[in-house]
N, CA, C and O of each residue as an XYZ file, in Angstrom:
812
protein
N     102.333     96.756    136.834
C     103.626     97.177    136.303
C     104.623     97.342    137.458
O     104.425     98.006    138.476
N     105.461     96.806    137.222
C     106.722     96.625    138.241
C     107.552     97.871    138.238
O     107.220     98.622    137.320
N     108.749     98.424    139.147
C     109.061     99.624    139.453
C     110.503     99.474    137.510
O     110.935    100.454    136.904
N     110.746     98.225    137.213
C     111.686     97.887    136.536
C     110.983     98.310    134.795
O     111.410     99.124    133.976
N     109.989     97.541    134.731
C     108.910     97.889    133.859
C     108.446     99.854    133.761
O     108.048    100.450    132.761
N     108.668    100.382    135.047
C     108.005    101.876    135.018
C     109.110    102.719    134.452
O     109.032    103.649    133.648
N     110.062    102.240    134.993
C     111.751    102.879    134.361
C     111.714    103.026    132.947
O     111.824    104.058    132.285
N     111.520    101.678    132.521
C     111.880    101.792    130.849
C     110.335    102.253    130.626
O     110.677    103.357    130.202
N     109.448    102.290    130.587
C     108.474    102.810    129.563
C     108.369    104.243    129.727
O     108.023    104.910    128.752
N     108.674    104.923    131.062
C     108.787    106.068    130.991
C     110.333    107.083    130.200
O     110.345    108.263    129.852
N     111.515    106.003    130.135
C     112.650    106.262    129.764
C     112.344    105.912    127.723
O     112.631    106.575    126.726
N     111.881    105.010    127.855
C     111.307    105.103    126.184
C     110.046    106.612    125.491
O     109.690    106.985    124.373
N     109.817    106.956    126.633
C     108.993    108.006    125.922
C     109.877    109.222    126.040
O     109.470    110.243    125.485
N     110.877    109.258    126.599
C     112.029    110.347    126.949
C     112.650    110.513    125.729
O     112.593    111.511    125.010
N     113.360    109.284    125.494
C     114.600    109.192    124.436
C     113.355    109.110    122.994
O     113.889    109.495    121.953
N     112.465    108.856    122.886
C     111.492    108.777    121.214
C     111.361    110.144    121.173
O     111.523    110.734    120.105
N     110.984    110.958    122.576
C     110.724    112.115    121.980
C     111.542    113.398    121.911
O     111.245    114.504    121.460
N     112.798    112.885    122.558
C     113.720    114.128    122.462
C     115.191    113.611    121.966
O     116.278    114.179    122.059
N     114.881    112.441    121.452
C     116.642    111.556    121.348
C     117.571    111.304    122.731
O     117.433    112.091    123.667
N     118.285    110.460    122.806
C     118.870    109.557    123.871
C     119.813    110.922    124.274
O     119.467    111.284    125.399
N     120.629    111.586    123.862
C     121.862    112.254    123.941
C     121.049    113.276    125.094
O     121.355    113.125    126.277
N     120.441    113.884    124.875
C     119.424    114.948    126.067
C     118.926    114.341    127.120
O     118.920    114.917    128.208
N     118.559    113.411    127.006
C     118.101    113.230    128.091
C     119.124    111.878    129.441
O     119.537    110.740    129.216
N     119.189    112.735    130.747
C     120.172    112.048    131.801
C     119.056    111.149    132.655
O     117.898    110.762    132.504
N     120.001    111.069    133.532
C     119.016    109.918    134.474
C     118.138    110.680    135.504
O     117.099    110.184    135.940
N     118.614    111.961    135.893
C     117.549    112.643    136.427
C     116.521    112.897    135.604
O     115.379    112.724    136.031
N     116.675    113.224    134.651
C     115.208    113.523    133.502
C     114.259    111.914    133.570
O     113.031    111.888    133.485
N     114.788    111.151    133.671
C     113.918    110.008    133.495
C     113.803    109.755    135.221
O     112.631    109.940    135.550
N     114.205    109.586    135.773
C     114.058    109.785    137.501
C     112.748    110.735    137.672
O     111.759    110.171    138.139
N     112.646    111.915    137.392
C     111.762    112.907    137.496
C     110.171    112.247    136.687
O     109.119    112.088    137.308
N     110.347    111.982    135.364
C     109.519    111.272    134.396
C     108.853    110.102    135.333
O     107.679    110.163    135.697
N     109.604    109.191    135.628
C     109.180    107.972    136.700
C     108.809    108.257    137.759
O     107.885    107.622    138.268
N     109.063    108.692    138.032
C     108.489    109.376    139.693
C     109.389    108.568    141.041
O     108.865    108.450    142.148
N     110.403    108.197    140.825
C     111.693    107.575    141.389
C     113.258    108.594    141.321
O     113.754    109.542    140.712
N     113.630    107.336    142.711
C     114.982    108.358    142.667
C     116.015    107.648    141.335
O     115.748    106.779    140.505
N     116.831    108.174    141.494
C     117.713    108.315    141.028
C     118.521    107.205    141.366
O     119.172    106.620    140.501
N     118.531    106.883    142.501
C     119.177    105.621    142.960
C     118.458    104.563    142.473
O     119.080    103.828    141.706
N     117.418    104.308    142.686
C     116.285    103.224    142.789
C     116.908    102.809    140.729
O     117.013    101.629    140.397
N     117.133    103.639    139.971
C     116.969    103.779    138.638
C     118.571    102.891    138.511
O     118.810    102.240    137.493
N     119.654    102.977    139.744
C     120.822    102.343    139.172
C     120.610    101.273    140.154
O     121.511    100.435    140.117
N     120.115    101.150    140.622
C     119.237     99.694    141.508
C     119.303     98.769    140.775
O     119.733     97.658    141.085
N     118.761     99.201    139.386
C     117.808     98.873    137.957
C     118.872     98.532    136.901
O     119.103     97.474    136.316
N     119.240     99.298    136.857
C     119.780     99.208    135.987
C     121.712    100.537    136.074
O     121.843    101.731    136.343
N     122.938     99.238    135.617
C     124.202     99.943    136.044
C     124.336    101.025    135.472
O     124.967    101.826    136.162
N     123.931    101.509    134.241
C     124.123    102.415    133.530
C     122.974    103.114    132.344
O     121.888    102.583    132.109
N     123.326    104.053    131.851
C     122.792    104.182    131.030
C     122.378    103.401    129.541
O     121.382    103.442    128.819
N     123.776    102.624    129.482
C     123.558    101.834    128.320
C     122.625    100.756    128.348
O     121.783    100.530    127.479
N     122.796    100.183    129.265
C     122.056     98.476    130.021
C     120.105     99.316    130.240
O     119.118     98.615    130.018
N     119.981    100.706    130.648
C     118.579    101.158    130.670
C     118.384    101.356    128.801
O     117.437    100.794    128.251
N     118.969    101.849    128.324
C     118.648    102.206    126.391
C     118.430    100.218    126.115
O     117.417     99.858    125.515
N     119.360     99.232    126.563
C     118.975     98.338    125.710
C     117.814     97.664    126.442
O     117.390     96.667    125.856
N     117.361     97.897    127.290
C     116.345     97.454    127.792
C     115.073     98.387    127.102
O     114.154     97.687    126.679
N     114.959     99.338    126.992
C     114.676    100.258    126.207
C     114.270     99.595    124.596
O     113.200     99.218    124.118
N     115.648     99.660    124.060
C     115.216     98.857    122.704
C     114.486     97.338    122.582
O     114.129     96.795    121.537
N     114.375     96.836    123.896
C     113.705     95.395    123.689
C     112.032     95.546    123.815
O     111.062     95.063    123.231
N     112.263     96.531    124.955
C     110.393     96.956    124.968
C     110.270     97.281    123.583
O     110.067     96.303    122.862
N     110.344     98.497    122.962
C     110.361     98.437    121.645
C     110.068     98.041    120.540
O     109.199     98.348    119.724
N     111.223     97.006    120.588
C     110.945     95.256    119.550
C     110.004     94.598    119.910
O     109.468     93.924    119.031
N     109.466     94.529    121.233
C     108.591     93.569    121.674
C     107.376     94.230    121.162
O     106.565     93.601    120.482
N     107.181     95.760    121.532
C     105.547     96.374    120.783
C     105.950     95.953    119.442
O     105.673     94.806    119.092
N     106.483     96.631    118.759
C     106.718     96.037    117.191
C     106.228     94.535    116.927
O     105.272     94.160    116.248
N     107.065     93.855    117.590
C     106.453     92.398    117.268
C     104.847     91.798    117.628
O     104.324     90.762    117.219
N     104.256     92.911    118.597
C     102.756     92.639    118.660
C     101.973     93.300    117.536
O     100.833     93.125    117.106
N     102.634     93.844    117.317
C     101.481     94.614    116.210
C     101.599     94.278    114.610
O     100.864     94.574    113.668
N     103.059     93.397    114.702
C     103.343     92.783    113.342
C     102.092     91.574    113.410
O     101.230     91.479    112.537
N     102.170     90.728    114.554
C     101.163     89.965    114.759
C      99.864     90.337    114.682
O      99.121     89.360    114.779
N      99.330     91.312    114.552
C      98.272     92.071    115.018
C      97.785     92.221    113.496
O      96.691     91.784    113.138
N      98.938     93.062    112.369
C      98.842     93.167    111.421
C      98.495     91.799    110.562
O      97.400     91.556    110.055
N      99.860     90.822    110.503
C      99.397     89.542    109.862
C      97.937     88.893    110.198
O      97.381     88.250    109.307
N      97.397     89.028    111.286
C      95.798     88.405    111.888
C      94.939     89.300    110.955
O      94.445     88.760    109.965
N      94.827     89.961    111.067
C      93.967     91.378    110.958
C      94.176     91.468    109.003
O      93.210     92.054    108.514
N      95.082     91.065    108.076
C      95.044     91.302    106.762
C      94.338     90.441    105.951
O      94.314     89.298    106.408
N      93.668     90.610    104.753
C      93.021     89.891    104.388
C      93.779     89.607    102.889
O      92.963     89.149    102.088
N      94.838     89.732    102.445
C      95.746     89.726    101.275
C      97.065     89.947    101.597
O      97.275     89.985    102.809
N      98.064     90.113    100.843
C      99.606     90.832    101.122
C      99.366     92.106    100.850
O      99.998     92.859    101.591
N      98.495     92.788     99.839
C      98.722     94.062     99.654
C      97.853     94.776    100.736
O      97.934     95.986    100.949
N      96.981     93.895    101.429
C      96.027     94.862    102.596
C      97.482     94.970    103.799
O      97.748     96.013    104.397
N      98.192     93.813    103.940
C      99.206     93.695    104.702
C     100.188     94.935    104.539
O     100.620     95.711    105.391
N     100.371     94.878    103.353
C     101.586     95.942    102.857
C     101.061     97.320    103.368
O     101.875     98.196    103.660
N      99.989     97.487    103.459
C      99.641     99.113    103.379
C      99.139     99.130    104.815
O      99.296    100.253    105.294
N      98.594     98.278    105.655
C      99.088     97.957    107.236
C     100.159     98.176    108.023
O     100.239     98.448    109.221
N     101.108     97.994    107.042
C     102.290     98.187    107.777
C     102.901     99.475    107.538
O     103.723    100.117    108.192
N     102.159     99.756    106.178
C     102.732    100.974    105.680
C     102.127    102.201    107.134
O     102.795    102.826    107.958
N     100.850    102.137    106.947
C     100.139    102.931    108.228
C     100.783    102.967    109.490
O     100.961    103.966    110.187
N     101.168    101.622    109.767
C     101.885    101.824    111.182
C     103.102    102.428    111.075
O     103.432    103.259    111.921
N     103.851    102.131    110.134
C     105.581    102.464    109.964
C     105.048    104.328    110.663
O     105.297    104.897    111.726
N     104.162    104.787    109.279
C     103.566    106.171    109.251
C     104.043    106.566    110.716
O     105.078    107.078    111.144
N     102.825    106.104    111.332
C     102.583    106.484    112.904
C     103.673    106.315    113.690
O     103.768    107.005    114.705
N     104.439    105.598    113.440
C     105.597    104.834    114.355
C     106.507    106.501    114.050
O     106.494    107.481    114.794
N     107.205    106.346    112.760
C     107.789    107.437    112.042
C     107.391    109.163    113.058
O     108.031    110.041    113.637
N     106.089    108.856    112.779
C     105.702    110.493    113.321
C     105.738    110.532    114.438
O     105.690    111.685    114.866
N     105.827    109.522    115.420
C     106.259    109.317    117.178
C     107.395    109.537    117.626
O     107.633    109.784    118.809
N     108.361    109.457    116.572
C     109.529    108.782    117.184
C     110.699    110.981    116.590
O     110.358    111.824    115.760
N     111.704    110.961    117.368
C     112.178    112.334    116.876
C     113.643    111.995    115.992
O     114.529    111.376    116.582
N     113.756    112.228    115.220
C     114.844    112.024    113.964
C     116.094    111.520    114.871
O     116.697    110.448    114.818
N     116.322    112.843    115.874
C     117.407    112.272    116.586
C     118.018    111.120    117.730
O     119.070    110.847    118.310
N     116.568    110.642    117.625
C     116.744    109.043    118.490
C     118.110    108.304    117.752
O     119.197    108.069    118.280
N     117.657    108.014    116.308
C     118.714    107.129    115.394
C     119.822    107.819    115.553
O     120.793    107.196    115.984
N     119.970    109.267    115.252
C     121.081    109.954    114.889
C     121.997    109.617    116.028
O     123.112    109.114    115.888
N     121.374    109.972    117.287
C     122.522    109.889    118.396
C     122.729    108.404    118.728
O     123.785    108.224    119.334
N     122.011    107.283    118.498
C     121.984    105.754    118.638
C     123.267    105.452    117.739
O     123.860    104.424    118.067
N     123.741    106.080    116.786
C     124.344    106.083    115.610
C     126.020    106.901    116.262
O     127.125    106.376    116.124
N     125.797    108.042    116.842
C     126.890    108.863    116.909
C     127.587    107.953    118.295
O     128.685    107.409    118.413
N     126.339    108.080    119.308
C     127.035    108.209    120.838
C     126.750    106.563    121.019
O     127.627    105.951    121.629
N     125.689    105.862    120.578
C     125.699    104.433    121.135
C     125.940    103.297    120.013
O     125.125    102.408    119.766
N     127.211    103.469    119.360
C     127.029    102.467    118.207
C     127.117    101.508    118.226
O     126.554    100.822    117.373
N     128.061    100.829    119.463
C     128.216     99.242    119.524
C     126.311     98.837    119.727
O     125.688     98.127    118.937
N     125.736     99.482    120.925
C     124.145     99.231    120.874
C     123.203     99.318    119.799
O     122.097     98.779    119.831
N     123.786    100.212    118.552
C     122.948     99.905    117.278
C     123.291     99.024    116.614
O     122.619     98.301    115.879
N     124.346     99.024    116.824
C     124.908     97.940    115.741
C     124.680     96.274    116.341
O     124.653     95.316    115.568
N     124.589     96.195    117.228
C     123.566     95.323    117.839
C     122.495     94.887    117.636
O     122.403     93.722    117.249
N     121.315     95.696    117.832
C     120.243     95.556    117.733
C     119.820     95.919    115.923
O     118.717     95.593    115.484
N     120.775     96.553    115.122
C     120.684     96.570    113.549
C     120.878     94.906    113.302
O     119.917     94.233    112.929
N     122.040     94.381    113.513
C     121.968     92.704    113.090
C     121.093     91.852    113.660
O     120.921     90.846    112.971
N     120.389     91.885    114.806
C     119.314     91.051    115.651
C     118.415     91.543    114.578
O     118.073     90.713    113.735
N     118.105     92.401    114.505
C     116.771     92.876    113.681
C     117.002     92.710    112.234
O     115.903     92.517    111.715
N     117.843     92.699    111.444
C     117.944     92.859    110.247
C     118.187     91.609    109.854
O     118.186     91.547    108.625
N     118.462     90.251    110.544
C     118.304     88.717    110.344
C     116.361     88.726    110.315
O     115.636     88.543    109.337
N     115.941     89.023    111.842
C     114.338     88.780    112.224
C     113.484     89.348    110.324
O     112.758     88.573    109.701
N     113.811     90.638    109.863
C     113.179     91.302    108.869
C     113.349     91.046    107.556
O     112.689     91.460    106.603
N     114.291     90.326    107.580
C     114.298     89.431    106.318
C     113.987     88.438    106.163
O     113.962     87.969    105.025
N     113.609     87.691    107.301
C     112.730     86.681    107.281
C     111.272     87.009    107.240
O     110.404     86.329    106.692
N     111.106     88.159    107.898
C     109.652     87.965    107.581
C     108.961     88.643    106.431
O     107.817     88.748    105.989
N     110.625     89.206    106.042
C     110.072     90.019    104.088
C     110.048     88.966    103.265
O     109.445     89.114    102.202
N     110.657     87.735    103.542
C     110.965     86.604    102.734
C     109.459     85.863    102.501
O     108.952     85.456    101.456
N     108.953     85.849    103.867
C     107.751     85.402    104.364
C     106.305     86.140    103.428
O     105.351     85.554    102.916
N     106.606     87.527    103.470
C     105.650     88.272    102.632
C     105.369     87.993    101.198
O     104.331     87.689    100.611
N     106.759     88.208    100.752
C     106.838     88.369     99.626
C     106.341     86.850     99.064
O     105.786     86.882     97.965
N     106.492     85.450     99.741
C     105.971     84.143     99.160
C     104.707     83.858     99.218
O     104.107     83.039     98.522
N     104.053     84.912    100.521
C     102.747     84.428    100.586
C     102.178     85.472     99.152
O     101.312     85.092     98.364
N     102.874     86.785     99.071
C     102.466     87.737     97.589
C     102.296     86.922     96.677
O     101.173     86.678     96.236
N     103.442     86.330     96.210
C     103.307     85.143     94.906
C     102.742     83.879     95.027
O     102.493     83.366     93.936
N     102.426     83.131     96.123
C     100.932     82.047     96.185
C     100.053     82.798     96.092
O      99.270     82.147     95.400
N      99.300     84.289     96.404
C      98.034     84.425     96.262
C      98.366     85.454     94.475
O      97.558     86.334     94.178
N      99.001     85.297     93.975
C      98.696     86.002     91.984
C      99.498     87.484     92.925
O     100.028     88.137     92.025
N      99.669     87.941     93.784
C     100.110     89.518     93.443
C     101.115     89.986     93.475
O     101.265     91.179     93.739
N     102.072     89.191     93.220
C     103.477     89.656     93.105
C     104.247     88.410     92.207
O     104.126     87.211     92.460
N     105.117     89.030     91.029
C     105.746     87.973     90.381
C     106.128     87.073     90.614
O     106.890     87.081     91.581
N     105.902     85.838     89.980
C     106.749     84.884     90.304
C     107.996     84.524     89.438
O     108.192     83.336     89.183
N     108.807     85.430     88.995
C     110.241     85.250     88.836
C     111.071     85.987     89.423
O     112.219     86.084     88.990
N     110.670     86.632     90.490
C     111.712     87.735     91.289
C     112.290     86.831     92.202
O     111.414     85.988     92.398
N     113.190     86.572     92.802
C     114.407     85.977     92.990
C     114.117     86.931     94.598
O     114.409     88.114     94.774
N     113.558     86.118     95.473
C     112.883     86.104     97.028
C     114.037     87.118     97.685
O     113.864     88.311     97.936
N     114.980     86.522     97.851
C     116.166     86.539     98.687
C     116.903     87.912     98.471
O     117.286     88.695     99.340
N     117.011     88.019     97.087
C     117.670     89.648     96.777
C     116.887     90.872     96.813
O     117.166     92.053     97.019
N     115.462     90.015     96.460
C     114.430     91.582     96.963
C     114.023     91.613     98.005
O     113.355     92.633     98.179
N     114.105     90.704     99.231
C     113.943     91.181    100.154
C     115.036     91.794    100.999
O     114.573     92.526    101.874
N     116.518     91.692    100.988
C     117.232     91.846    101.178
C     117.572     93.712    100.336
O     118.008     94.704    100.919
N     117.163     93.579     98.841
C     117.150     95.069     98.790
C     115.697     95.871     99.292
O     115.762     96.993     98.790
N     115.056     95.806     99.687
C     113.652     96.449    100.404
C     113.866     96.771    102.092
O     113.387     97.649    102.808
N     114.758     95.707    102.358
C     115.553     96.232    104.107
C     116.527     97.353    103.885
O     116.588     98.367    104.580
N     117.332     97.053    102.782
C     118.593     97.690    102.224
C     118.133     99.240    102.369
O     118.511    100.035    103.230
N     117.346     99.436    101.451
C     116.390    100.715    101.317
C     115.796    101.280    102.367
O     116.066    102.480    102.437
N     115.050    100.866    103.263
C     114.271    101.303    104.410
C     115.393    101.513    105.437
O     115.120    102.120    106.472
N     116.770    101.005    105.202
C     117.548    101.011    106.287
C     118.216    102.325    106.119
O     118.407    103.079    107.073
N     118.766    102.742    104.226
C     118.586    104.548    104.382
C     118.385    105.610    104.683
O     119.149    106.572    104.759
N     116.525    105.440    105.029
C     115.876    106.354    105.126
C     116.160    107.345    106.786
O     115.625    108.387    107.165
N     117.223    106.459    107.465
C     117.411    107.289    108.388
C     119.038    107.485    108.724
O     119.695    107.619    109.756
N     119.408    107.413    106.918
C     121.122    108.243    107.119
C     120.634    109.321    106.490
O     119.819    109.443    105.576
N     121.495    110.369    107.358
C     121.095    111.771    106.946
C     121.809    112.090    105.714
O     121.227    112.998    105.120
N     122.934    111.650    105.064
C     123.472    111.873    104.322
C     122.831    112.137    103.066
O     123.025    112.915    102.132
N     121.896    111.117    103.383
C     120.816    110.844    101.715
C     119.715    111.140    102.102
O     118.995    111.046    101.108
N     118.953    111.533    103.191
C     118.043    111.932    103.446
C     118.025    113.003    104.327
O     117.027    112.819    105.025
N     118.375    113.642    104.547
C     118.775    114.749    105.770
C     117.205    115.878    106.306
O     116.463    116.546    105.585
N     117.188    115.685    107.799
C     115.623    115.354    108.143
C     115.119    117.311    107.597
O     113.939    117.622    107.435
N     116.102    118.167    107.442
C     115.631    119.765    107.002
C     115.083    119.612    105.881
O     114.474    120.558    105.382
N     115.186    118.218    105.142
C     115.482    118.531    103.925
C     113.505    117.247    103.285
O     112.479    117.574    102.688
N     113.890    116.194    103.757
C     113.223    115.259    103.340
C     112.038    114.638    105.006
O     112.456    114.299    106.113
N     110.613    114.708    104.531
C     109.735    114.014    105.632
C     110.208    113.172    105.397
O     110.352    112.783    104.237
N     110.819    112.304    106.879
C     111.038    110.609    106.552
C     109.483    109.673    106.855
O     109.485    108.458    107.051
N     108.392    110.419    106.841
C     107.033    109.792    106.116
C     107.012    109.838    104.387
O     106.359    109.023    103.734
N     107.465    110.437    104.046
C     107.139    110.795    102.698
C     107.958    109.869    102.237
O     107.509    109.209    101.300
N     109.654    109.466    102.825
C     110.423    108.888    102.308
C     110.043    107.481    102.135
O     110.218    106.837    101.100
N     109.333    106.902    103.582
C     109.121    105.557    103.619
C     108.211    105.370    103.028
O     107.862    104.223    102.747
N     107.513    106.484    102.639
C     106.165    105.800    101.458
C     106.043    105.715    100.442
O     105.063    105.207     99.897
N     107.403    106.385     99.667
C     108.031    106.066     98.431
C     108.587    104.886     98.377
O     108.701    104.081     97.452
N     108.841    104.872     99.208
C     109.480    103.470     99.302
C     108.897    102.110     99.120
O     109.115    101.305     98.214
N     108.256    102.029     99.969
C     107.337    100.893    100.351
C     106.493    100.874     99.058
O     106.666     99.985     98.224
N     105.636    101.796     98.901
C     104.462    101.851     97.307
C     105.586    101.681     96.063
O     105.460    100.808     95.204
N     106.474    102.444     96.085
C     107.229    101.865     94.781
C     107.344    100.278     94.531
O     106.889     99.441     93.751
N     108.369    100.355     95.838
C     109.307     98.942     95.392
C     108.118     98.079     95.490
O     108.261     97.238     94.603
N     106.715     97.802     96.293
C     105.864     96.843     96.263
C     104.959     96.892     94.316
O     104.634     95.979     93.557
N     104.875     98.185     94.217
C     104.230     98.109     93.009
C     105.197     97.983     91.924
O     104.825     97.986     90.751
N     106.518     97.863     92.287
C     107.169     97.239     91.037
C     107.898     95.474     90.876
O     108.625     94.890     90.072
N     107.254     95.179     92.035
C     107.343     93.382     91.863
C     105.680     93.303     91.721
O     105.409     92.104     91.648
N     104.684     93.952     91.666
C     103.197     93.522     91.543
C     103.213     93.095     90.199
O     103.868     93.604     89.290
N     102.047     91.617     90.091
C     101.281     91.559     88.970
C     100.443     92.565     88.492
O     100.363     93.617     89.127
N      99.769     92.389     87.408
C      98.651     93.412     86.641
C      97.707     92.851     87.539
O      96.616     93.285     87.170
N      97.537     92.037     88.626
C      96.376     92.224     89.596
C      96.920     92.616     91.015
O      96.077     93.056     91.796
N      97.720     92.554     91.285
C      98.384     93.422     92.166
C      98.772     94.675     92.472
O      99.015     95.172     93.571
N      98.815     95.286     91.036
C      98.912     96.554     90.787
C      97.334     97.454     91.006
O      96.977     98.525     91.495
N      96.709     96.289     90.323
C      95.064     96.798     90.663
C      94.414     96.939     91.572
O      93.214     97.172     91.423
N      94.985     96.846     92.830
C      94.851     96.214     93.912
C      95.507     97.402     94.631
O      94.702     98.110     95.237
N      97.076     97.854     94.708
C      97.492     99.101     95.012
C      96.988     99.760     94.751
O      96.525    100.381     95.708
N      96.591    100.268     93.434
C      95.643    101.251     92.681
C      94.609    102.134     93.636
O      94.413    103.341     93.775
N      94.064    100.970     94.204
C      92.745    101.005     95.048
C      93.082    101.796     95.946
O      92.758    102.963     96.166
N      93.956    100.893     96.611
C      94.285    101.401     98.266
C      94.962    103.108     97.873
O      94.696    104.018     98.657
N      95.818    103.390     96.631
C      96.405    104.747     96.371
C      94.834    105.835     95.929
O      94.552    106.898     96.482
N      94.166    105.267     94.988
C      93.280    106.407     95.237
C      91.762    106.142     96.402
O      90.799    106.810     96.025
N      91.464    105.212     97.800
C      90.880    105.210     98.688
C      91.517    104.692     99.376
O      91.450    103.483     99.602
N      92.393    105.572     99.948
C      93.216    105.413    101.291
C      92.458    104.600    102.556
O      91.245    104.772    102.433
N      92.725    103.893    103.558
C      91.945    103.116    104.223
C      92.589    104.357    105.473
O      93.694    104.893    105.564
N      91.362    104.476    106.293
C      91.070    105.489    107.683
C      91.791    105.077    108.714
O      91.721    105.667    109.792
């Protein structure tokens, strides 16, 4: 691991666990075990270290999406794969990462919201066709608008307005989510199939 590489993974466990707005460049200087200089060596600012930040990020995400698709043996073993990780991801990460990504860095969310929200509809598009070649998800639902409302939805779950974190687990939220909207495009063997996984949860 390179001194460039030590910056951001130690600066990603800073900002997941206390949100971006708290934490300065000495806090992640101290975290890394580097100066302070060496860190604008690296990187000019704070913003240019967060989006480097968000690419490590995307990049774990995208191994473990891979990891997931290898590793499933159906769409609905898939679905509840991802559901598990979202889980874990969710319970890692501190409410106010988004919030302040949202308040103090918006041109950078709003960034990385359209890079990502093209990538996730393709690969909901992707899900949802391989659902309906194997019998477990209808085949008259109209690809494009439900996957497009299933991002729509998950993209909620972290405005406080409608979910506000005193108020609502955003585990609880995303798993309403995900088990609903999947068990309401399921066939009667798809549903049988959720069924399973809802009353023997997989470890």
């Amino acid at each position: 691991m390179n001194i460039t590489e030590k910056i951001v993974n130690n600066a990603v466990e800073l900002f997941v666990r206390s949100g971006v707005r708290a934490i300065t460049m000495d806090d992640i200087s101290t975290e890394a075990g580097v100066s302070k200089r060496t860190i604008y060596e690296n990187f000019k600012d704070k913003d240019e270290l967060l989006r480097a930040c968000l690419v490590f990020m995307d990049n774990h995400h995208a191994r473990e999406t891979e990891r997931i698709l290898s590793e499933s043996t159906n769409t609905i073993d898939m679905v509840f794969r991802f559901l598990k990780h979202g889980i874990e991801a969710i319970n890692c990460i501190n409410p106010l990462f988004m919030t302040d990504m949202k308040k103090y860095h918006f041109r950078i969310w709003k960034e990385t919201y359209m890079i990502n929200s093209d990538k996730y509809l393709t690969q909901t598009f992707t899900i949802l066709k391989k659902g309906i070649n194997e019998g477990l998800f209808r085949k008259n639902i109209d690809i494009e608008i439900v996957s497009k409302l299933l991002n729509e939805q998950l993209t909620l779950m972290s405005d406080e307005r409608i979910f506000p974190s005193f108020k609502y687990s955003k585990t609880t939220v995303f798993e309403n989510i995900v088990i609903n909207f999947f068990r309401g495009i399921a066939t009667a063997k798809g549903i049988e199939i959720i069924d399973k996984y809802m009353d023997h949860p997989q470890p």
